[in-house]
C-alpha positions as CSV (number, residue, x, y, z in Angstrom):
1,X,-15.8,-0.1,-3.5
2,X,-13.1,-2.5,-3.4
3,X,-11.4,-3.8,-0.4
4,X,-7.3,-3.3,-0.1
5,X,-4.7,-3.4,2.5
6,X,-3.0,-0.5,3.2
7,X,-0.1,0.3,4.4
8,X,1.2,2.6,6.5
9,X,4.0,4.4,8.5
10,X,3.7,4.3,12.7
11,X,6.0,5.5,15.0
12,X,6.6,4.3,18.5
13,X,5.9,6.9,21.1
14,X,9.0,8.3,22.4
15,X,11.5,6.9,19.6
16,X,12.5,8.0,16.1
17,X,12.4,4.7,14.5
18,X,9.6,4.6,11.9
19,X,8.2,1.4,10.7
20,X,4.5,0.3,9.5
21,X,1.1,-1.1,10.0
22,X,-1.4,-2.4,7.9
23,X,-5.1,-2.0,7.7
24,X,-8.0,-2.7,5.5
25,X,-8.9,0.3,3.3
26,X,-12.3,0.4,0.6
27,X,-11.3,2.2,-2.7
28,X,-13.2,3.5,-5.8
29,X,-12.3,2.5,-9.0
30,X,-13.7,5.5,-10.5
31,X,-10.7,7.7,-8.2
32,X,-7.8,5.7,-9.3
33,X,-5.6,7.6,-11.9
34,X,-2.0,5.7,-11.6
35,X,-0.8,2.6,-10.2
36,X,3.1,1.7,-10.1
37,X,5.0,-0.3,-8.1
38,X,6.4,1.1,-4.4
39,X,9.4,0.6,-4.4
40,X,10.7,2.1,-1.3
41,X,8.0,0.2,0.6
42,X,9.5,-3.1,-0.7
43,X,12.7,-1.5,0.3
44,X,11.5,-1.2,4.3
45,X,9.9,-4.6,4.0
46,X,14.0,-6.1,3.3
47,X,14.9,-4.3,6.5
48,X,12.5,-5.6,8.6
49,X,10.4,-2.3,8.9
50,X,6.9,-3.8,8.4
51,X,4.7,-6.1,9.8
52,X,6.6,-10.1,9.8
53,X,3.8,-11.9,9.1
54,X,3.7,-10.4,5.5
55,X,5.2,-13.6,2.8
56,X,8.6,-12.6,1.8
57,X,8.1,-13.1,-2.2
58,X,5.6,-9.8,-1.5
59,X,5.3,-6.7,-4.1
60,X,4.0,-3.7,-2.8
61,X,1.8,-0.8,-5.4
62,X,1.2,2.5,-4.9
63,X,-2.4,3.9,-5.8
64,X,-2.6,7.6,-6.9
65,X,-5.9,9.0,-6.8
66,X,-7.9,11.7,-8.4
67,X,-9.5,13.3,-5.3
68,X,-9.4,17.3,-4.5
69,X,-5.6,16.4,-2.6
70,X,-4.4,14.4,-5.0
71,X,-3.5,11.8,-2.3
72,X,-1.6,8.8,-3.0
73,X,-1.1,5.5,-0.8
74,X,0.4,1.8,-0.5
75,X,-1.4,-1.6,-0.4
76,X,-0.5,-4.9,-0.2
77,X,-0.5,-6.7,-4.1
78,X,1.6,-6.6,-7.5
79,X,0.3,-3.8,-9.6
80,X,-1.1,-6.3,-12.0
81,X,-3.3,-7.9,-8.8
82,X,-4.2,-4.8,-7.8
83,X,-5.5,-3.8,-11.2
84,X,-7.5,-6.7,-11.8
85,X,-8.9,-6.4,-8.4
86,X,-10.0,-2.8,-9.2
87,X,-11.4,-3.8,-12.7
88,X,-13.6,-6.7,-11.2
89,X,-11.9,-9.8,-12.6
């Protein structure tokens, strides 16, 4: 299992605005099928939408996984980090 950060959309009780959280997620290797770069995440990052501690040169990749939902989500890292963190190097 290797340790990512996700993340992910809140929304404030009684308001419409969306924005997002992060949080540490463990993934398999073995259950990754496609990584790309999130693009509409790096989007929301511009206008302000996630967390502001985040460094502002930072790339966002979405990880598609081969589990019985097909689920999909976004961490923190360059597709090419993320890679190399999932293949151990």
């Amino acid at each position: 299992m290797i340790p990512l950060t996700e993340v992910y959309k809140t929304q404030q009780p009684g308001s419409d605005e969306k924005t997002y959280s992060l949080r540490q997620v463990m993934i398999s290797p073995q259950l990754v099928s496609l990584i790309r770069e999130d693009d509409k995440i790096e989007d929301c990052f511009k206008r302000g939408l996630l967390p502001k501690n985040l460094d502002k040169r930072q790339k966002f990749s979405k990880i598609h996984l081969t589990s019985l939902n097909n689920s999909s989500l976004t961490v923190v890292g360059d597709m090419f980090l993320i890679c190399k963190k999932l293949l151990g190097g």
